[in-house]
C-alpha positions in Angstrom: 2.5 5.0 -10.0 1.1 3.3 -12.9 1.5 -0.3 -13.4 -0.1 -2.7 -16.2 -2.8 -4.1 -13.9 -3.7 -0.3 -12.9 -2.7 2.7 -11.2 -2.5 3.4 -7.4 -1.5 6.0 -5.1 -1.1 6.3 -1.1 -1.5 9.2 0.7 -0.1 8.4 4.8 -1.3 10.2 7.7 1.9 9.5 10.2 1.7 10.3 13.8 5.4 9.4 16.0 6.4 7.1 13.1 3.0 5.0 12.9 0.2 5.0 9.9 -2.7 6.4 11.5 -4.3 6.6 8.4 -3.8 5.5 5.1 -5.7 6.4 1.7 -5.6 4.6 -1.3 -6.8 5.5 -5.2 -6.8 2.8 -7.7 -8.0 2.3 -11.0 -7.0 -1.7 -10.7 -9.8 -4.2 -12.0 -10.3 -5.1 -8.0 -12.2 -2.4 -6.4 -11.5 -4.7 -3.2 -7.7 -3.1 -3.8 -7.7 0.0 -1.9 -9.6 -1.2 1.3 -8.0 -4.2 1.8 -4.3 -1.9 1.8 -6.4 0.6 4.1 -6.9 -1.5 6.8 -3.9 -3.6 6.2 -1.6 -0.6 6.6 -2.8 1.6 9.6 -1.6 0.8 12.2 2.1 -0.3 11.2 5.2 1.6 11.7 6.2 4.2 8.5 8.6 1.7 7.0 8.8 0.2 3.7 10.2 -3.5 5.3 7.4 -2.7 8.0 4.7 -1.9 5.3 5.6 -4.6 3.6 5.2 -7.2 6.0 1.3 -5.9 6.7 0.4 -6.6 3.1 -1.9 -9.5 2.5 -2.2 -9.8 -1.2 -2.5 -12.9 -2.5 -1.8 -11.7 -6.3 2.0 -11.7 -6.2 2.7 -9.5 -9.3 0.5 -6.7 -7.5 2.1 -7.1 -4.0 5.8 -7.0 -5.8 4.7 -3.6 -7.7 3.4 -2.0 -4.6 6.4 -3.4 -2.1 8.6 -2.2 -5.1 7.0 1.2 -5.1 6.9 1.8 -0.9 10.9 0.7 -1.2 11.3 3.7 -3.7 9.3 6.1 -1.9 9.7 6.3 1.5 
């Protein structure tokens, strides 16, 4: 998806309805971005509200894109 701040796509590996491993590309400005989602993600149940709860972005026009975007997609 492609946002003003950047673009950014996931790619989940989901084993019995847990991330086991999550990949993220970004072209944003932070190149912090896709690790920090990394690591925040694995781990969690596949659930948008789940998801959701494990991000820790402080930047609140980022973390609304890419709650917005999780919502629409899974």
């Amino acid at each position: 998806a492609r946002f003003p701040w950047g673009e950014i796509g996931f790619h989940f590996k989901v084993s019995a309805g847990v991330v086991t491993e999550c990949r993220v590309f970004s072209d944003s400005m932070d190149p912090t971005l896709p690790s920090i989602l990394e690591t925040a993600l694995a781990g969690h149940s596949f659930s948008a509200r789940e998801l959701e709860k494990a991000i820790t972005i402080e930047d609140t026009t980022v973390k609304s894109d890419i709650v917005g975007l999780l919502y629409e997609n899974i």
